[in-house]
N, C-alpha and C positions, 0 to 999 in steps of 0.2 A: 648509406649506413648499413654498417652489418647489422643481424639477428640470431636470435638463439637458435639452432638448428634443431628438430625435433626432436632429433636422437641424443644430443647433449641434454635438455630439457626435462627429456624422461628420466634421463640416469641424475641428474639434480633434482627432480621430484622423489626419486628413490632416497637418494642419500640423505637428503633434508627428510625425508616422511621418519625415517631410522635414528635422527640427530634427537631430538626431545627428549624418545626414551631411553636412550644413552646418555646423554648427559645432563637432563636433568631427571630425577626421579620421579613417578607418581605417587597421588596422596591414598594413603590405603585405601579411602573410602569410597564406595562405590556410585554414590549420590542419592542414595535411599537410607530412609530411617523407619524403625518400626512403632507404632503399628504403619504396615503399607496399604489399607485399608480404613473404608470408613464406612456407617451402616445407617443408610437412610429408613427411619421408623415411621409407618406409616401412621394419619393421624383423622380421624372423624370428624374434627373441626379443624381448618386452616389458623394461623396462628395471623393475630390482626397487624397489619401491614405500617408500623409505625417509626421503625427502627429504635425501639427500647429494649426487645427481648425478655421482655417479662410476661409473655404468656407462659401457663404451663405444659403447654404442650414441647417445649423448647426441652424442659427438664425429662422430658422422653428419651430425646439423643443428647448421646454420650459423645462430650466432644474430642475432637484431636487437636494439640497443642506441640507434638513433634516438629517443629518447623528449625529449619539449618541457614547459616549465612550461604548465602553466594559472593553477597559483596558488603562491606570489604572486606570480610577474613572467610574465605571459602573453607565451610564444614567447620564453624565457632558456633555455640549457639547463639540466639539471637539476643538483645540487648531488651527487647522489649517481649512480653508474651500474648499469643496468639490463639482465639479458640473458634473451630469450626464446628457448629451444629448442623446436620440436614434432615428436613422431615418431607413429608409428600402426604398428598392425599390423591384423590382420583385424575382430578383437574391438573395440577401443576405440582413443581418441584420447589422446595422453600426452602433458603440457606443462612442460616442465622453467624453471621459475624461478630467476632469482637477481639476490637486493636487496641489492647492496652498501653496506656502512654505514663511515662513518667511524670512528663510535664507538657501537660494538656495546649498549655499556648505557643510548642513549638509545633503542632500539627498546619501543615503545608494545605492549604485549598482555595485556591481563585480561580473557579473553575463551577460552572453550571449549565455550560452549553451540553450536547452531548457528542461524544468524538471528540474528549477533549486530548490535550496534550499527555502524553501517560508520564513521560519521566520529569515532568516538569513542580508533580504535589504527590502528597501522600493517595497511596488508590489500591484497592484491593483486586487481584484478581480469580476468576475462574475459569479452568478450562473442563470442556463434557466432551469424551471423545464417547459420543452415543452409538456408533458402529462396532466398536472395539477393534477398531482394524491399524489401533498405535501407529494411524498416518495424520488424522482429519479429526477437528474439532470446530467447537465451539467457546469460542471465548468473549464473557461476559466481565467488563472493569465496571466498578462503584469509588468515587474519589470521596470524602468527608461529607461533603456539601449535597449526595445525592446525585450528582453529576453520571450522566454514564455512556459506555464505552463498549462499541460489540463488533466485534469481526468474525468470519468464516477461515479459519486454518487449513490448509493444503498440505501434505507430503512435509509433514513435519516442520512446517513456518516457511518451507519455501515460497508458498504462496499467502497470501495475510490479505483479505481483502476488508478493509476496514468500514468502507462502504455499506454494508449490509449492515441493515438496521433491523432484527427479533423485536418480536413484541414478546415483554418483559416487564418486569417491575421492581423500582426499588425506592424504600426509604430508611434514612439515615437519621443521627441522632451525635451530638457534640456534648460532653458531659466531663467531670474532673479527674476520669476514668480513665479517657482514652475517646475514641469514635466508633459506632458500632449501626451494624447497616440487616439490614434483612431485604430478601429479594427473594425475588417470584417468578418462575419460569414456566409457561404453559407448554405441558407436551406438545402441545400442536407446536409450539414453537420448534421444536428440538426433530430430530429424524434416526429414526430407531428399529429395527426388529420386530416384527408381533410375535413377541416371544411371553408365556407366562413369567418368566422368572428373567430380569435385566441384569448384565453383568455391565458395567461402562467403565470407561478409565475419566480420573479426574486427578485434576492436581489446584494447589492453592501457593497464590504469589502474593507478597506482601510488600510497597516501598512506603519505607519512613524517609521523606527525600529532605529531612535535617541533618538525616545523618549520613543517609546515600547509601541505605541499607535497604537490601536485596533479600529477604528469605522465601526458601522455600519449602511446602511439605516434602516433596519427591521430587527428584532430577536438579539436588543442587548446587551440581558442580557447574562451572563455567560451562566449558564444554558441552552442556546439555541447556537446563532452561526448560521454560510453562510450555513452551512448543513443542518439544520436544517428546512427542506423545505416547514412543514408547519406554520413556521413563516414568511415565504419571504412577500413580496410584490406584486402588479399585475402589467403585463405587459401588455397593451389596445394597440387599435388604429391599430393593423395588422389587413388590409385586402386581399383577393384572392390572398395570396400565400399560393405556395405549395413546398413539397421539389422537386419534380419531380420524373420523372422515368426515368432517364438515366443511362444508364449502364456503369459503370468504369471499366477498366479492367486494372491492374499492370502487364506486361510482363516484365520478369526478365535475366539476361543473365549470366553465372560467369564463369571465364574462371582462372585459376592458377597453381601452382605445387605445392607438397610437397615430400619430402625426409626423408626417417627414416634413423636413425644410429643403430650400435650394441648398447646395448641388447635387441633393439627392433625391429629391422627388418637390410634390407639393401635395401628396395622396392625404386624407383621414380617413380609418378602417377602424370600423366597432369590430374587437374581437369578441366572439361568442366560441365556445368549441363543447362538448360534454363527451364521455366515453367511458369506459370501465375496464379495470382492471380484476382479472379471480384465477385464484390459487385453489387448486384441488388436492388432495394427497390421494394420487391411482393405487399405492400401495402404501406401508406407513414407511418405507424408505427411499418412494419415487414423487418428488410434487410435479404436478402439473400447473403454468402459468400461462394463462392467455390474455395477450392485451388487443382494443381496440378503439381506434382513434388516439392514438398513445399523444399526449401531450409534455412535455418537458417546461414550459415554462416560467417554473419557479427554479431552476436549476442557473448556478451564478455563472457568467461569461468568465469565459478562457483568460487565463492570463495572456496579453501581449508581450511577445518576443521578438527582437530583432536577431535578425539572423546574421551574423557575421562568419559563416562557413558556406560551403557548397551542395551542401548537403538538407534535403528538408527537415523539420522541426516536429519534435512527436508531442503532441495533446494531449494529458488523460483524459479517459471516460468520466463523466459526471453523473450520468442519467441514471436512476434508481433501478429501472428493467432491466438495465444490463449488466449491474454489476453486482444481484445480486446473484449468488451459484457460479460466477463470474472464473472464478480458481480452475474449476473442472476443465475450463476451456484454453488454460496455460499452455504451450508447447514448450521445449524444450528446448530452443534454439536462443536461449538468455539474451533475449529482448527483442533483438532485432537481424535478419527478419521478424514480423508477428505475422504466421500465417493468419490467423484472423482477430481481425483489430475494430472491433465493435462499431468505432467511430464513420466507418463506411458506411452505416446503415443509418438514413433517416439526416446526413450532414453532408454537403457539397459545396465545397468554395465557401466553406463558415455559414452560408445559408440553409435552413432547416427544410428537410423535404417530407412533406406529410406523411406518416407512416398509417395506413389502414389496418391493419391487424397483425398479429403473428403470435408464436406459441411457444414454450422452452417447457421442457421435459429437464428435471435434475436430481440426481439423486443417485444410489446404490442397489447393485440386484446382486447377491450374492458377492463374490471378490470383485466385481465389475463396479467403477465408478461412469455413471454415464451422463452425457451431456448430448442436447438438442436445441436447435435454436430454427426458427423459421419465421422470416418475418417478409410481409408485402407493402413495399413502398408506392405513392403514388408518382404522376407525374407533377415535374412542374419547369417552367421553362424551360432548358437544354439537356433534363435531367426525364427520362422515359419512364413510365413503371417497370418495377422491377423489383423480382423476389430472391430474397437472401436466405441460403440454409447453410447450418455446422453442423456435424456430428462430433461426437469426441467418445470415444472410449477408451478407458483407461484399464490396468489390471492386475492387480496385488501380484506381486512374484517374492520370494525368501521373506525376509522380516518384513523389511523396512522399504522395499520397493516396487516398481512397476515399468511396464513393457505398454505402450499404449499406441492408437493410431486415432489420424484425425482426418475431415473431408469436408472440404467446403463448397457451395457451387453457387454463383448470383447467376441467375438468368432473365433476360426480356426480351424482346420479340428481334427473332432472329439475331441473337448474340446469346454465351455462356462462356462463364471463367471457370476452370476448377482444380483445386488444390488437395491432393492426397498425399497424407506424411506418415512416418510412425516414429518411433522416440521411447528410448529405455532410461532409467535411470535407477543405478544401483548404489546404495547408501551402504556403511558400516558404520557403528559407534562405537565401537571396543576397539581401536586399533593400537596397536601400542599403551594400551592401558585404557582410559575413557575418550580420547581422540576418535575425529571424526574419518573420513574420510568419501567420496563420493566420485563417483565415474560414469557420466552419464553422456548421451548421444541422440542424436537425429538425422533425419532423411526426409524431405519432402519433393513433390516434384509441381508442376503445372503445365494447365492443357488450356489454350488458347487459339482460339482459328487462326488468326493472321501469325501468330508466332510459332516455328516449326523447328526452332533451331534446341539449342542444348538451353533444357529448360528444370535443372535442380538444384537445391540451395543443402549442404551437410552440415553439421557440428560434430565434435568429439573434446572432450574436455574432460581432464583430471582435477578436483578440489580435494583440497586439504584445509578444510574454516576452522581453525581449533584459535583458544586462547592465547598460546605460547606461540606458536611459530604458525602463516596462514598462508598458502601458497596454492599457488593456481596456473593450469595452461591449458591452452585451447588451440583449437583450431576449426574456422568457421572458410565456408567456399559459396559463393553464391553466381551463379551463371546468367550472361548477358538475359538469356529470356525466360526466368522467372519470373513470371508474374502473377503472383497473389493478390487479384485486384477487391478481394475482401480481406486486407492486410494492410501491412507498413512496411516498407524497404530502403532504409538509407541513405545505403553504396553498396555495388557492387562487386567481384572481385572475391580477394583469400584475406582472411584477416588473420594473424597467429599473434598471443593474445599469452601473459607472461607476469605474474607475479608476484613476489614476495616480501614478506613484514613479520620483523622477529620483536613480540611486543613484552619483554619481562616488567616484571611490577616489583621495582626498589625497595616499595613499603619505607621511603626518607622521603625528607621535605614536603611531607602532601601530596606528593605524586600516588596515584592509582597506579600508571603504564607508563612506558616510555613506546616510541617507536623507533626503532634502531635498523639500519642500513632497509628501508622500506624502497622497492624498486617495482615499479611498474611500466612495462613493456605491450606497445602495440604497435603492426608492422602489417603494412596493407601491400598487396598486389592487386591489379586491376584486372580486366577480364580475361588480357591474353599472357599475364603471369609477369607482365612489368612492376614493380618497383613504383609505388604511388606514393605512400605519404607515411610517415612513422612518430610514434608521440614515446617517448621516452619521459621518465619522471626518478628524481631522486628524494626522497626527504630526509635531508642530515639530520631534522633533528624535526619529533612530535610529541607533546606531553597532553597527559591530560592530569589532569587532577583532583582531589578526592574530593572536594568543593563544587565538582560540575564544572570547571570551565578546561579550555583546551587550547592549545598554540600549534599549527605547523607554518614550518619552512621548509616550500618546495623547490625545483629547482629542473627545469621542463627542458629536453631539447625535442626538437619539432624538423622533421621532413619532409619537404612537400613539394610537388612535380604535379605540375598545370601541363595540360596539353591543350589547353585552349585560354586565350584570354579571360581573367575571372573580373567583374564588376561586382566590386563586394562591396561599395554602397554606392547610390547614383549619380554620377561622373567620374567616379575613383575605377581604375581599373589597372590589376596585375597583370603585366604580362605573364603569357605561357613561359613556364621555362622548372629549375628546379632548385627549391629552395631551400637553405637550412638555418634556424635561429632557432635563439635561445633567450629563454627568460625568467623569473622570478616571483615567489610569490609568496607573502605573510597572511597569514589568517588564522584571526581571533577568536573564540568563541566563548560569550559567558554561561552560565547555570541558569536551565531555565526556572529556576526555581525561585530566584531574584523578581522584586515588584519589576525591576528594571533590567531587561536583560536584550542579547543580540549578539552578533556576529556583525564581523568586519574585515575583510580581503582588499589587499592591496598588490596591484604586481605590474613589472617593468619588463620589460627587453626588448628585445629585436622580434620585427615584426617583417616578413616577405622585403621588400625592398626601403623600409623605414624601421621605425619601434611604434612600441606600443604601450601605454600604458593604462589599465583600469582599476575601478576603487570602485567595493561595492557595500552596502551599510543595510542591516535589513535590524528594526528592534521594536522590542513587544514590553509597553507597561501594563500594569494590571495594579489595578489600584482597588482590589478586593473579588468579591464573587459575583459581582454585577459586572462592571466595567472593563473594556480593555480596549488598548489602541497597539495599532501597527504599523511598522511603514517599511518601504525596500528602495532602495535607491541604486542605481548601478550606471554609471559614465566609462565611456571607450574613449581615449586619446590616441589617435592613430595618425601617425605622420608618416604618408608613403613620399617616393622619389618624386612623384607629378603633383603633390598637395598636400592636404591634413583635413580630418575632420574628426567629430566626433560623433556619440551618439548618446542618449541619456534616458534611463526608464524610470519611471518613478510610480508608486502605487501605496495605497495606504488604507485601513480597516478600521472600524469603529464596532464595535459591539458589547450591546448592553443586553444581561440577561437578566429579566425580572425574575424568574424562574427558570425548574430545571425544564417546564413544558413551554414556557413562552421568551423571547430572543426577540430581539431586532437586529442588523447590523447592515450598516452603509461601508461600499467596497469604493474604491475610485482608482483610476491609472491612468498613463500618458505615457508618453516615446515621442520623441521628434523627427522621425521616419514617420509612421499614421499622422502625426499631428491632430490628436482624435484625444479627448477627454472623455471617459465611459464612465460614468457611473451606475451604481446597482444597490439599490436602499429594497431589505426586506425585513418585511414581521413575519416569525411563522411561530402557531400556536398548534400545539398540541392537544385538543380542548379531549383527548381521553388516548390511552396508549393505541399505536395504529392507524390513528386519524389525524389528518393534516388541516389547517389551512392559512393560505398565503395569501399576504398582500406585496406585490412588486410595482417597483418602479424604475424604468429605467431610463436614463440622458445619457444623448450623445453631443458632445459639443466641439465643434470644428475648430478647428486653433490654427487655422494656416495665415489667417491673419487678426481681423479683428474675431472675439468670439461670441461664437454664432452655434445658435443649438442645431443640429444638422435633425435629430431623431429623439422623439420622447413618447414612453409607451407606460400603460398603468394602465393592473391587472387584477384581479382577484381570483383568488383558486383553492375552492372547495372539495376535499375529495375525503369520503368517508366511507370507514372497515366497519362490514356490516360480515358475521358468521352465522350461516346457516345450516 
């Protein structure tokens, strides 16, 4: 198969980058409305935590009500009215809400977990860029019901770690009004300047999802958005506070059993384990975190995947120590490689390897974003002691970007891995009116004893993410002996990486967008610059709809050159050689907004030396603000030249939330490769913001023929924020 040549590619990223603002025009508006400011009063008493807003302390600040559509009618005002109060006092930051509705019983909320779904009910949000360095924030969601929502911002939404759980607080109120929330934010929470006088950027997002309305104070044009931090707003009027210096410390306790069966043991083990976790703040913009005896778990098992490629399977992180500050430590190389991939430390062959201590440093000095990580694992079976360090620094460069370098090293007795990279990335947001643009790049290399040969992995890659027209190319290299063995790596080889989607919005028949001539290009070389595998993609046609639901039809050609026999499931085996098909594919998606909602993909073609056909069904009822079920379903049909087989995952969720601090929820899955039934039933209670504690249980049950409980373990896990 041919490829786009670099040099054609550039001068198509040229001409397309030119196309928009030629022929179609921008909207005057810049994505700001005045007032662009707002003025936090400070107040003697805290205003009582109930979400009615009727303290008087409220009628101190003076709210702001300028808020603009983003969707559906970018820069209309909004349909419904909107008012933001903020007060403070020494302690914390208070923000008083209120979402007026016209018609109270169409507000959206089945939702009191926390992390719940954002676009799926009505939810308010806030972002605090407390650095003021209109890259990083802090972003805090409230849905009707109380429910809430907090993630760590990176380089302007590039990075969103959702993970990261602030201690916060918020309570809400449901009335013929509208819904209106107040919320509490402790500076300790937040990471700031010791400055007398605080400048911050803020902005406030609002979805009505009856109606699929998007407003915003500041940045609301498409193109931009609540991430977007050097659109925000400013936030005045704090004085002489500070986060503080008080030391938190998390003492944790878990006390349980577990039991194996034949064919895996016949062992019983009382688990006992205790350890602590503490947070220091060395400066008020640097935390210090040290854990030791770090336990994980109450954190829920990995989804199962079967693998049907040549290539290994990437895991996210789950564990709470690592992900939170977790963004600082992104490199630049868009996924994969991941010079360092968390999941090395403390996990080997799915088995947990005791971690004894270790420390992370996060935070900001000056333009410097920095990051450290150091942790010592123990031994345990085939697996030595061994200590894992990252460094990461980053470093403000023009508006909107940074130039940064990173260094990792795991070392134990007589062995060392290590990896040194650097990585720019330079953003524009005005380009041809309020268009994005971004051009960013990497270099890492690795030093390993036994390996001596050509050991560096590059990227360079041009983005264009805008609204109207979204296009992208790259170019990734990674060399036979890179080895980032505190990382992730694929495949090997040159990847050059291609594509474009011109999406206008009709504004007929309830269409939101269309996607029109959508073409995605990926073309792989191997180590010594052969010609390995290529995935081409068409979609004639993609809609989505102003209702939340969405249709495409793709249409995939595939290239692919074995140089060795592949056994892509147990007795099925591809010959080497080199192959090309093509196949097909519908998928459905409805609004999660619906009690009853999912997605549905179905697709056919030609498969290596047969076809292939697969069907996959994933759907979520919610039958109010307690309840909800799930499930995913996914079957492979695969008929090659020597046989057929198939293969089937299936998994499904149960969760009930008594509250916004108390949840239960039972997870279950299967594959017929494992032939393994896992389930995972937990409670966890909140019994005060900061403090956890868990009851687990978990079954493993054998299904290869009759069924049989292979592993069954039940746990308790106490772990409680004490600041001093």
């Amino acid at each position: 198969m041919r490829y786009l040549t670099l040099s054609y590619a550039f001068r198509s990223f040229l001409v397309l980058s030119l196309f928009p603002a030629i022929v179609f025009p921008q909207p005057p508006a810049n994505g700001h409305s005045e007032p662009g400011s707002i003025t936090a009063v400070p107040v003697a008493t805290p205003p009582t935590l109930d979400g009615r807003l009727t303290d008087d302390v409220w009628n101190l600040a003076s709210p702001i009500t300028n808020f603009t559509q983003s969707e559906p009618f970018e820069g209309s005002p909004p349909t419904e009215r909107t008012e933001v109060r903020i007060v403070y006092d020494t302690r914390a930051l208070y923000i008083g809400i209120s979402c007026y509705m016209s018609w109270p019983e169409m507000i959206k909320a089945n939702e009191m977990s926390r992390d719940f779904e954002l676009f799926s009910e009505d939810n308010f949000m806030v972002i605090l860029d407390t650095y003021h360095d209109m890259r990083n924030g802090f972003q805090f969601v409230v849905n009707p019901n109380g429910a809430r929502y907090d993630a760590l911002v990176t380089d302007e939404g590039n990075g969103v770690n959702s993970n990261w759980n602030g201690i916060w607080d918020v309570r809400t109120t449901i009335t013929d009004q509208g819904w209106f929330a107040e919320i509490e934010i402790p500076f300790s929470t937040l990471r700031f300047a010791d400055l007398p006088d605080q400048v911050w950027g803020i902005n406030f997002e609002r979805l009505t999802r009856s109606k699929r309305e998007q407003v915003l104070w500041q940045g609301y044009l498409r193109n931009q958005g609540i991430q977007k931090l050097s659109q925000a707003g400013l936030l005045l009027g704090i004085h002489g506070v500070s986060r503080g210096r008080d030391l938190e410390i998390k003492p944790y306790g878990l006390t349980g059993y577990q039991q194996e069966f034949p064919p895996l043991g016949n062992d019983r083990t009382a688990l006992t384990k205790i350890g602590i976790d503490a947070k220091y703040p060395v400066t008020p913009t640097l935390t210090l975190d040290v854990t030791t005896n770090t336990d994980f778990a109450q954190v829920e098992s990995d989804q199962a995947q079967i693998n049907l490629t040549r290539f290994p399977l990437y895991y996210p992180e789950k564990r709470d120590f690592f992900l939170e500050g977790s963004g600082v430590f992104d490199f630049n190389f868009g996924g994969s490689p991941r010079p360092f991939y968390s999941r090395r430390i403390g996990i080997a062959n799915e088995d947990q390897i005791p971690i004894l201590a270790g420390g992370r440093l996060v935070g900001r000095a000056g333009p410097y974003n920095i990051g450290f990580l150091d942790m010592q694992t123990g031994g345990k079976s085939e697996e030595s002691p061994t200590n894992y360090a990252v460094l990461r620094l980053k470093r403000d460069i023009l508006g909107h970007s940074y130039v940064g370098i990173l260094a990792t090293n795991k070392e134990l007795t007589g062995y060392h891995n290590r990896l040194f990279g650097a990585d720019v990335d330079l953003r524009l947001s005005n380009v041809l009116g309020d268009n994005n643009l971004e051009v960013g790049g990497a270099i890492a290399g690795t030093e390993t004893p036994n390996l001596q040969g050509q050991a560096l992995a590059y990227r360079f890659f041009v983005d264009y993410p805008n609204d109207l027209i979204r296009h992208f190319i790259g170019i990734r290299s990674i060399q036979a002996d890179f080895n980032p063995e505190m990382g992730f790596v694929s495949r090997y080889g040159k990847q050059i990486s291609w594509a474009l989607t011109f999406a206008p919005r009709p504004d007929a028949l309830g269409i939101r967008s269309l996607e029109l001539i959508p073409v995605e290009m990926e073309y792989y070389l191997d180590v010594n610059n052969v010609p390995e595998s290529a995935n081409w993609l068409w979609r004639p046609l993609g809609v989505h709809w102003e209702s939340g639901e969405d249709f495409e039809f793709n249409v995939m050609r595939n290239f692919d050159r074995l140089s060795e026999d592949f056994e892509i499931s147990p007795g099925f085996v591809i010959p080497q050689g080199r192959y090309y098909f093509t196949h097909f594919e519908l998928q459905g998606v409805s609004s999660a907004s619906r009690a009853l909602s999912g997605a549905v993909t179905y697709g056919w073609g030609h498969y290596y030396t047969g076809n292939r056909s697969y069907w996959s069904v994933d759907m979520v009822l919610k039958t109010g603000p307690h309840l909800s079920l799930s499930g995913n379903f996914t079957r492979n049909d695969i008929r090659l030249a020597d046989g057929a087989f198939y293969t089937l995952e299936a998994g499904g969720r149960v969760r009930y939330a008594f509250s916004t601090l108390l949840d239960a929820s039972l997870y279950g899955q299967w594959n017929n490769e494992d032939q393994e039934m896992n389930f995972n039933f937990r409670i966890h209670w909140i019994p005060e913001i900061g403090s956890d504690i868990y009851l687990v249980y978990n079954h493993l049950v054998d299904t290869g023929g009759l069924l049989t409980t292979a592993r069954a373990t039940i746990l308790a896990k106490v772990a409680y924020r004490i600041v001093m």
